[in-house]
VOPAGU-2260 file (C-alpha; in pm, 1 decimal, decimal comma):
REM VOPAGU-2260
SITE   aa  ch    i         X         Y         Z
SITE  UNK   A    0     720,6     321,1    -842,3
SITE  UNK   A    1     496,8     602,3    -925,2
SITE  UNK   A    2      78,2     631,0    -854,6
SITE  UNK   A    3     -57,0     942,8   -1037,4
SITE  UNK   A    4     189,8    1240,1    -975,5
SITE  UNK   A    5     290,9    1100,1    -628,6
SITE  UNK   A    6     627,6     886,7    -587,7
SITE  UNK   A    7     605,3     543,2    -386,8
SITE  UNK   A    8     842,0     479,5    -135,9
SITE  UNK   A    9     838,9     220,5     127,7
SITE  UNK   A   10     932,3     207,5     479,6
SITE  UNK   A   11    1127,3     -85,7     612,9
SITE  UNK   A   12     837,3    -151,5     838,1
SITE  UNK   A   13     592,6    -192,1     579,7
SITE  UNK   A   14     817,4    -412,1     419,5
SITE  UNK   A   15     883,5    -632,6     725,9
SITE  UNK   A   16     511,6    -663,1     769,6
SITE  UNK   A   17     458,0    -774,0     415,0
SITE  UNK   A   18     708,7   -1034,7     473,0
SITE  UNK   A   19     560,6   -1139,6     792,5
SITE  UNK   A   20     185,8   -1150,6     664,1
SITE  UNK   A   21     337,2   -1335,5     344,1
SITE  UNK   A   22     154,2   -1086,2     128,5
SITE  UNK   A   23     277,4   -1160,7    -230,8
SITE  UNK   A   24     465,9    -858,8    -355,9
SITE  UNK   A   25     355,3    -899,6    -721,9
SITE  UNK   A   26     -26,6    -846,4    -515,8
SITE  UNK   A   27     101,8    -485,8    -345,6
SITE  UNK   A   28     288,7    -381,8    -651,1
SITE  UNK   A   29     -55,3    -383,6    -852,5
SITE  UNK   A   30    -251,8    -246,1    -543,9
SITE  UNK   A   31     -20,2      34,9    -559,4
SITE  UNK   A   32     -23,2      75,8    -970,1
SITE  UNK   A   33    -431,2      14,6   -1000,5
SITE  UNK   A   34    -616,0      28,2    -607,5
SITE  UNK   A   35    -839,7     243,4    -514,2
SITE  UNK   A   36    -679,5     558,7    -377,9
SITE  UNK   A   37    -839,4     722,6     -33,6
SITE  UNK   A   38    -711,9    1011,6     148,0
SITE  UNK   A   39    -825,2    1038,3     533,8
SITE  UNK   A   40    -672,0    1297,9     782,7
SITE  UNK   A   41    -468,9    1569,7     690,2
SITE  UNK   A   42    -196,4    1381,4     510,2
SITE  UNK   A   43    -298,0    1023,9     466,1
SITE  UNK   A   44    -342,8     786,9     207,2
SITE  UNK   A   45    -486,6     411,1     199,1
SITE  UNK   A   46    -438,5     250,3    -146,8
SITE  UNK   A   47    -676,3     -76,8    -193,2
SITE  UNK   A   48    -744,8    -343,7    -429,1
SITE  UNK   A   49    -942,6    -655,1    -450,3
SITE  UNK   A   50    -845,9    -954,3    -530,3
SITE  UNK   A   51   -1007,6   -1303,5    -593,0
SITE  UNK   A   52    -885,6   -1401,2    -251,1
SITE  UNK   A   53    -803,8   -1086,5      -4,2
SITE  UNK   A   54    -823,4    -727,1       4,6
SITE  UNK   A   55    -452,3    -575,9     -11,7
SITE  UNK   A   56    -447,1    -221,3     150,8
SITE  UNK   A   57    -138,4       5,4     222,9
SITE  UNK   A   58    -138,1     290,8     407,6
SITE  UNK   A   59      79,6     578,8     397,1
SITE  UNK   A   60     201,2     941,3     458,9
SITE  UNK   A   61     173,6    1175,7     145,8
SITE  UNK   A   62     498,2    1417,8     236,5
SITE  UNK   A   63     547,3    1633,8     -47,5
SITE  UNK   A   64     535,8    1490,9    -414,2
SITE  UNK   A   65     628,0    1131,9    -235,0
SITE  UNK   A   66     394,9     892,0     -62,4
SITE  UNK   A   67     569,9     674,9     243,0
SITE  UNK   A   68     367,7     355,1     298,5
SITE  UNK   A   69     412,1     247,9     639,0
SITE  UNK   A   70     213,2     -78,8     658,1
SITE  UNK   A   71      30,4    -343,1     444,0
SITE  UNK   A   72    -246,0    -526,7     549,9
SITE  UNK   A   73    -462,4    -802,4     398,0
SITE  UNK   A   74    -820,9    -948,0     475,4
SITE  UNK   A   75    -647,6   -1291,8     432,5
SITE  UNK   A   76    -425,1   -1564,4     593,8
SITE  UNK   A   77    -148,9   -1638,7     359,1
């Protein structure tokens, strides 16, 4: 998965978390593709989208050409 020049890669524990806040992966696959795209410190990223129901956001560690999205959070209660 790709978001501008930067690859997407993500870490087990974002994906673990996903699981466990039974965030819909077709929902993080088009905050990644179409969210809003923040940098904050010196090398990280928080990716958001809103949707009818929640705000998706994942947050992650630009290293190089690759961004490494270590959690995902939503506003909502699955």
């Amino acid at each position: 998965m790709h978001k501008g020049d930067y690859e997407i890669v993500f870490k087990t524990h974002a994906v673990f978390r996903a699981e466990e806040r039974r965030i819909p992966w077709d929902l993080i696959e088009s905050t990644v593709q179409t969210g809003e795209f923040e940098k904050f410190g010196k090398r990280m990223v928080k990716i958001s989208k809103e949707f009818k129901d929640a705000r998706i956001t994942c947050v992650g560690e630009i290293v190089g050409d690759v961004i490494k999205i270590i959690t995902i959070t939503s506003s909502r209660k699955w």
